[in-house]
N, C-alpha and C positions, 0 to 999 in steps of 0.2 A: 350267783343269784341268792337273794337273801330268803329267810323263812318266815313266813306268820300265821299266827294260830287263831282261828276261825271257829264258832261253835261247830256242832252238827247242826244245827236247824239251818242255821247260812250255807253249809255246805252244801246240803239237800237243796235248800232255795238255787242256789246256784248251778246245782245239776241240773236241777229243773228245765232250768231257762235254758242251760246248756244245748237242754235235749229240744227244747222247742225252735231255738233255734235253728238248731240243724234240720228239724223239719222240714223250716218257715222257706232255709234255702234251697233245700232237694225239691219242695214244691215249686218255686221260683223259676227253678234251673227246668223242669221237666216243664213249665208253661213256657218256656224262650224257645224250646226244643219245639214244643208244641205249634208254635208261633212261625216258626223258622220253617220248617216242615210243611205250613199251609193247613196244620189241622184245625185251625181257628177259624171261624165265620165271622166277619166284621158285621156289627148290629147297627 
């Protein structure tokens, strides 16, 4: 694997999103759980 060099400011931007990301999917996954479970009410 090869290397390349990135500011900090991109590195940070990219943790960021990193970390929202991972959020966006822990949210996702605990609403299917939710979903699946029957703890949802269809509107």
């Amino acid at each position: 694997m090869g290397m390349i060099t990135i500011s900090k400011e991109e590195y940070e931007h990219l943790k960021k999103i990193e970390e929202l990301d991972r959020e966006l999917l822990e949210d996702i996954a605990h609403g299917i759980k939710d979903i699946l479970s029957g703890k949802v009410k269809e509107v």
